[in-house]
TIMARKOL-434641 format. One record per residue (C-alpha): residue in one letter; x, y, z. Coordinates in Angstrom, 3 decimals, always signed. Layout:
<nodes>
rest,xx,yy,zz
A,X,Y,Z .
...
</nodes>
This chain:
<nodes>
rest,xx,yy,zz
X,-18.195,+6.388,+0.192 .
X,-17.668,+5.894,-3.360 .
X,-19.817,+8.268,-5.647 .
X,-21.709,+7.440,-9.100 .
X,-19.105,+8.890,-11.066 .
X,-16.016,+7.101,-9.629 .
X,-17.713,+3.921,-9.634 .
X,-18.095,+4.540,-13.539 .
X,-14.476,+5.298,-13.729 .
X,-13.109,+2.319,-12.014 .
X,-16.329,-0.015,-14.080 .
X,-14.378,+1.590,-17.055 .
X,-10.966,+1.249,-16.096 .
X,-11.509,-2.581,-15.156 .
X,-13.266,-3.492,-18.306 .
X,-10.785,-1.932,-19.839 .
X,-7.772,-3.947,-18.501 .
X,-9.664,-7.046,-18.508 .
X,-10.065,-6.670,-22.321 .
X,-6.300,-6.079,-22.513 .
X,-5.674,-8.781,-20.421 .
X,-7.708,-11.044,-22.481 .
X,-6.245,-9.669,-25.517 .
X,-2.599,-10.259,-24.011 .
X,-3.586,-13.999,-23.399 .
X,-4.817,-14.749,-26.662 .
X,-1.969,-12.852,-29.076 .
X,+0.636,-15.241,-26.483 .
X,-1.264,-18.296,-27.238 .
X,-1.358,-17.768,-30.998 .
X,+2.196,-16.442,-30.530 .
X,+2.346,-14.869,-34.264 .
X,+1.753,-11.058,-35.381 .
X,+1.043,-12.507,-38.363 .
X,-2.490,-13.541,-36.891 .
X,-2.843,-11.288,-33.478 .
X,-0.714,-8.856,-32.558 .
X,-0.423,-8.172,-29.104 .
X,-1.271,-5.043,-27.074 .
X,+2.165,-3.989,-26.776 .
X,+2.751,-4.817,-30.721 .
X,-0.238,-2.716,-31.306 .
X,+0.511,+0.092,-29.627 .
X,+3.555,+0.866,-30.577 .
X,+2.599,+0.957,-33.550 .
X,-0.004,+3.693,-32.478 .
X,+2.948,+5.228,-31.488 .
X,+4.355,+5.390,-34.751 .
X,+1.497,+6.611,-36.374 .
X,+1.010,+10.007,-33.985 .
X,+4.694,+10.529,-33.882 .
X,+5.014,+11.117,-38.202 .
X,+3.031,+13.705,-40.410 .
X,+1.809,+10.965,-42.492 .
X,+0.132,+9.228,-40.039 .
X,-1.322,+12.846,-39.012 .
X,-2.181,+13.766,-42.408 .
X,-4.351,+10.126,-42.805 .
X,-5.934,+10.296,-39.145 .
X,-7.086,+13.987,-40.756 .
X,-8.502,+13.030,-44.067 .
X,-10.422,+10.395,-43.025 .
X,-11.604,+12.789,-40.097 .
X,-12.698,+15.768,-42.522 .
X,-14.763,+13.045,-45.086 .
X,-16.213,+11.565,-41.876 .
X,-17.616,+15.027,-40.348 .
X,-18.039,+16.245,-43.823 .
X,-20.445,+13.288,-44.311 .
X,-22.040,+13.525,-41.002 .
X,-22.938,+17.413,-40.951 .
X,-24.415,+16.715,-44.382 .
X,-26.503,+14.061,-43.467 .
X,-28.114,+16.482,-40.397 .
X,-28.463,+19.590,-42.689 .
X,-30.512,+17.496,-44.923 .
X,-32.264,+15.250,-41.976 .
X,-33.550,+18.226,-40.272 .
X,-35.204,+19.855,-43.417 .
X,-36.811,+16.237,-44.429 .
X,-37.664,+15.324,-40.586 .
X,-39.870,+18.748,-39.867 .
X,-41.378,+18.484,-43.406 .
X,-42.136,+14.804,-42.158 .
X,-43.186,+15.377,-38.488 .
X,-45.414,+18.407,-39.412 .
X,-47.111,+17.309,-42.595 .
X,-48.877,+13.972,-41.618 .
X,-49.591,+12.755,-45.454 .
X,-45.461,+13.616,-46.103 .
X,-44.721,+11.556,-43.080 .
X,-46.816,+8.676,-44.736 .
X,-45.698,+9.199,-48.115 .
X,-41.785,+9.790,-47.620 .
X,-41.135,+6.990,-44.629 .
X,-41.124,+3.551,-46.522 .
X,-39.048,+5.537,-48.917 .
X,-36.478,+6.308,-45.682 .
X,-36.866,+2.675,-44.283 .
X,-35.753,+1.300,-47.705 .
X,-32.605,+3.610,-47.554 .
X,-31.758,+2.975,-44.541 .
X,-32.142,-1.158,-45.247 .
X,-29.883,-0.670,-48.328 .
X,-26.668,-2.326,-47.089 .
X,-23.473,-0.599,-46.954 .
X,-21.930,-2.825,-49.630 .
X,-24.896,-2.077,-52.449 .
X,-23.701,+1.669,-52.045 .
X,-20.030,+0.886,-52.199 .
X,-20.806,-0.919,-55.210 .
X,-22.620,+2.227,-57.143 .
X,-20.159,+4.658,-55.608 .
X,-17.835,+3.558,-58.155 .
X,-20.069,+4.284,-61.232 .
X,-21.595,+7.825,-59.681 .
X,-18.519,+10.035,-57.767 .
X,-15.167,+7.641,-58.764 .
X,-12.884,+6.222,-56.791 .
X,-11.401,+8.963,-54.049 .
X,-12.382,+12.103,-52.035 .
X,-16.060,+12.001,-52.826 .
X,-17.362,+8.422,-53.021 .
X,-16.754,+8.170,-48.705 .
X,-18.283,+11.455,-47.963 .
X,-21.574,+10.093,-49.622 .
X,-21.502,+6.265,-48.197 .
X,-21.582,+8.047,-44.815 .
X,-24.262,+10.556,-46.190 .
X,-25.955,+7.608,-47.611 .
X,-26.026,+5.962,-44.386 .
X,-27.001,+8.185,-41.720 .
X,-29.364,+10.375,-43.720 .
X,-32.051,+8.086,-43.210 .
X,-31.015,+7.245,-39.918 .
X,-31.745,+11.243,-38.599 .
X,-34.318,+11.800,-40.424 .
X,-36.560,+9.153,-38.809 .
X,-35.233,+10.095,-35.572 .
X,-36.123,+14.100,-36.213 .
X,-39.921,+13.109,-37.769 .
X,-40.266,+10.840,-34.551 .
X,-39.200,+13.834,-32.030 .
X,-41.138,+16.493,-34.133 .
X,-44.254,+14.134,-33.567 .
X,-43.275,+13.598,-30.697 .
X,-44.488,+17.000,-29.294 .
X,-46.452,+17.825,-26.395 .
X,-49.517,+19.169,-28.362 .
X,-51.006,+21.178,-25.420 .
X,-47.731,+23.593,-25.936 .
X,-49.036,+23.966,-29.146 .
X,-52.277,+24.739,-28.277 .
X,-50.494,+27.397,-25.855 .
X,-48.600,+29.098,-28.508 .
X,-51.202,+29.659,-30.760 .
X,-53.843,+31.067,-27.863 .
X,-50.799,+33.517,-26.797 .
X,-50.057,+33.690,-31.293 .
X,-46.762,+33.184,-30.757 .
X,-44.570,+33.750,-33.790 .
X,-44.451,+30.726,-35.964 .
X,-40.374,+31.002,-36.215 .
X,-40.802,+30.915,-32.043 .
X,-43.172,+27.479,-32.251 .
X,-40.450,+26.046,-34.225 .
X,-37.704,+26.582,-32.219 .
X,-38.688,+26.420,-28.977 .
X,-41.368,+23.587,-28.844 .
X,-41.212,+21.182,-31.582 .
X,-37.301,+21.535,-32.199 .
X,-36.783,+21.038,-28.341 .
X,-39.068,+18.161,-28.249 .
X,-36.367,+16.979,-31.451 .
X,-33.602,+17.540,-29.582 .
X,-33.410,+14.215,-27.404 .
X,-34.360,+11.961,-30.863 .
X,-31.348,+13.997,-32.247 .
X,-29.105,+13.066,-29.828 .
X,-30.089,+9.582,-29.477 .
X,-29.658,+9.008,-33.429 .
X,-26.337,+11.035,-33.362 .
X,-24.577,+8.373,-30.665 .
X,-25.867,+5.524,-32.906 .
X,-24.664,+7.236,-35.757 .
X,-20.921,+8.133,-34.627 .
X,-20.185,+4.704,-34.687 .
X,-21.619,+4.056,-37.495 .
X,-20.016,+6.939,-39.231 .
X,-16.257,+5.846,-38.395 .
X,-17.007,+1.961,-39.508 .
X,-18.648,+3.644,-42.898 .
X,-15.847,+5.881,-43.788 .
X,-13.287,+3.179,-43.198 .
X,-15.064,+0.506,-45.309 .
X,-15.525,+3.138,-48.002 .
X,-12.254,+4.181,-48.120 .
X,-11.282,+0.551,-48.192 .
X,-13.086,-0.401,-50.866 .
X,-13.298,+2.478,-52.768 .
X,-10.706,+5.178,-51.831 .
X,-7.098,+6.629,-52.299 .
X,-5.952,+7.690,-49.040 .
X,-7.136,+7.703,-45.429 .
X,-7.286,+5.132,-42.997 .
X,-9.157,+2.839,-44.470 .
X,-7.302,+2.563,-47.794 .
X,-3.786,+2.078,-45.751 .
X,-5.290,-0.680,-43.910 .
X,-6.183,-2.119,-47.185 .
X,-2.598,-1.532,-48.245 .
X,-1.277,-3.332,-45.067 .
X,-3.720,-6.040,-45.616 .
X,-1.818,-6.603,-49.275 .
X,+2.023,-6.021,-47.462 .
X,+0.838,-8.635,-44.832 .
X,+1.653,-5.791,-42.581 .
X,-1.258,-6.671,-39.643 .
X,+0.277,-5.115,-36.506 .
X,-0.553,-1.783,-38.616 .
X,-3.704,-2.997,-39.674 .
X,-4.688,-3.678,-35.528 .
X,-2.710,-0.188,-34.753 .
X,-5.207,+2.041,-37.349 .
X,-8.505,+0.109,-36.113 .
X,-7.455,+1.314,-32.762 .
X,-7.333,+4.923,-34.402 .
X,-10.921,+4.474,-35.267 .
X,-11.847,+3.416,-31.541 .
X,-10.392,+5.737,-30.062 .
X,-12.014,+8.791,-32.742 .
X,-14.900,+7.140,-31.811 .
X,-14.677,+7.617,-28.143 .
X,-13.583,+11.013,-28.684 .
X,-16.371,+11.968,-30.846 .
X,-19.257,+10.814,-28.221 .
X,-17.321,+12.595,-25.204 .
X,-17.351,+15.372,-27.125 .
X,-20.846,+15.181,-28.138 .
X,-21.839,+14.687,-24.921 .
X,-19.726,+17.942,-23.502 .
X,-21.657,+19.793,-26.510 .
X,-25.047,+18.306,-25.096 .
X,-24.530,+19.817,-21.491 .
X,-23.009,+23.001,-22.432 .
X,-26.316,+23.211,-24.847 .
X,-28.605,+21.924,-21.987 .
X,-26.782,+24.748,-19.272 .
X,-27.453,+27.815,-21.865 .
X,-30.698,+26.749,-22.770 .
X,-31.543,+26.774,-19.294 .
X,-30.297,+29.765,-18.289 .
X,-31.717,+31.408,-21.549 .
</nodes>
């Protein structure tokens, strides 16, 4: 008999091959690389980019503004969600100031990131700031308010040490909001960083797909957008080993 997890490998692997199969079809019908570039095309052209250092050195800058941009963006989220989720007139006053940033479009910021940090390092470390700061925060208010209020009620009968309330009751109830906002935001993060450095950057993957765009180069353009999928996929396995690992200590703790 066939358990949960090997039917979610094989639902994987399929979907997988039918995409590739589809993909295959439809770069023989156009027949051009010009237009689609083929699986085969495409990856060895992945092949060429892990097999130089300049190809390393790209996949690593865009990785470092990325994470630099995302660790920022919590830092900050958790200090504005538990001021939110604790203080009910900050929640009201500071949300439709969130919601707005977080319905400013990606291009609006693109456009002022040339004026306020210049075109290079900086200006894609704060478009993916920009973008998944309000994002958290939201999510951390929502799981701080979230909390089962009869714990509360607990800790302060037993006056448990306000430090102790924090962390173990109303950051736990956070946790799963955290989570949930930080797998929306991955994705989010990558197709951020690439646009910014597109648009408004020097180096990193999204400025030499920009450069391949000009060269008419397009199997490279289709072989770096498959560098971003697959940092993508990475980055939620990942999170998710962190997430168990976190969810075995805690219980043992």
């Amino acid at each position: 008999m066939i358990s949960s997890t090997e039917k979610r490998t094989l639902s994987t692997i399929l979907s997988v091959a039918i995409l590739l199969l589809l993909w295959f079809l439809a770069a023989e019908i156009v027949s051009s690389d010009f237009l689609l570039p083929g699986p085969v095309k495409t990856f060895e052209g992945l092949l060429a980019i892990v097999s130089s250092t300049t190809g390393w050195s790209t996949i690593a800058e865009t990785s470092a503004k990325a994470f630099i941009g995302l660790f920022m963006a919590l830092l900050f989220s958790l200090v504005a969600g538990f001021v939110m989720g604790l203080i009910e007139t900050v929640y009201e006053l500071l949300k439709p100031m969130v919601v707005v940033l977080q319905s400013i479009p990606i291009v609006s910021w693109l456009a002022l990131a040339i004026f306020w940090w210049g075109v290079g390092f900086s200006s894609p470390v704060y478009i993916v700031f920009l973008t998944l700061f309000p994002i958290f925060t939201i999510n951390v208010a929502e799981g701080v308010r979230n909390v089962d209020m009869k714990l509360v009620e607990m800790a302060k009968l037993y006056r448990l040490p306000r430090k102790v309330v924090l962390s173990k009751i109303y950051f736990s109830s956070a946790i799963p909001f955290i989570v949930s906002s930080m797998r929306v935001g991955i994705g989010i993060m990558w197709k951020s960083v690439a646009v910014a450095e597109f648009m408004v950057g020097t180096s990193g993957i999204g400025r030499v797909i920009a450069d391949s765009k000009y060269s008419i180069n397009i199997v490279r353009v289709f072989s770096y957008t498959l560098v971003l999928v697959i940092l993508g996929i990475l980055t939620e396995k990942v999170l998710d080993l962190i997430m168990k690992k976190g969810t075995r200590y805690a219980l043992k703790s």
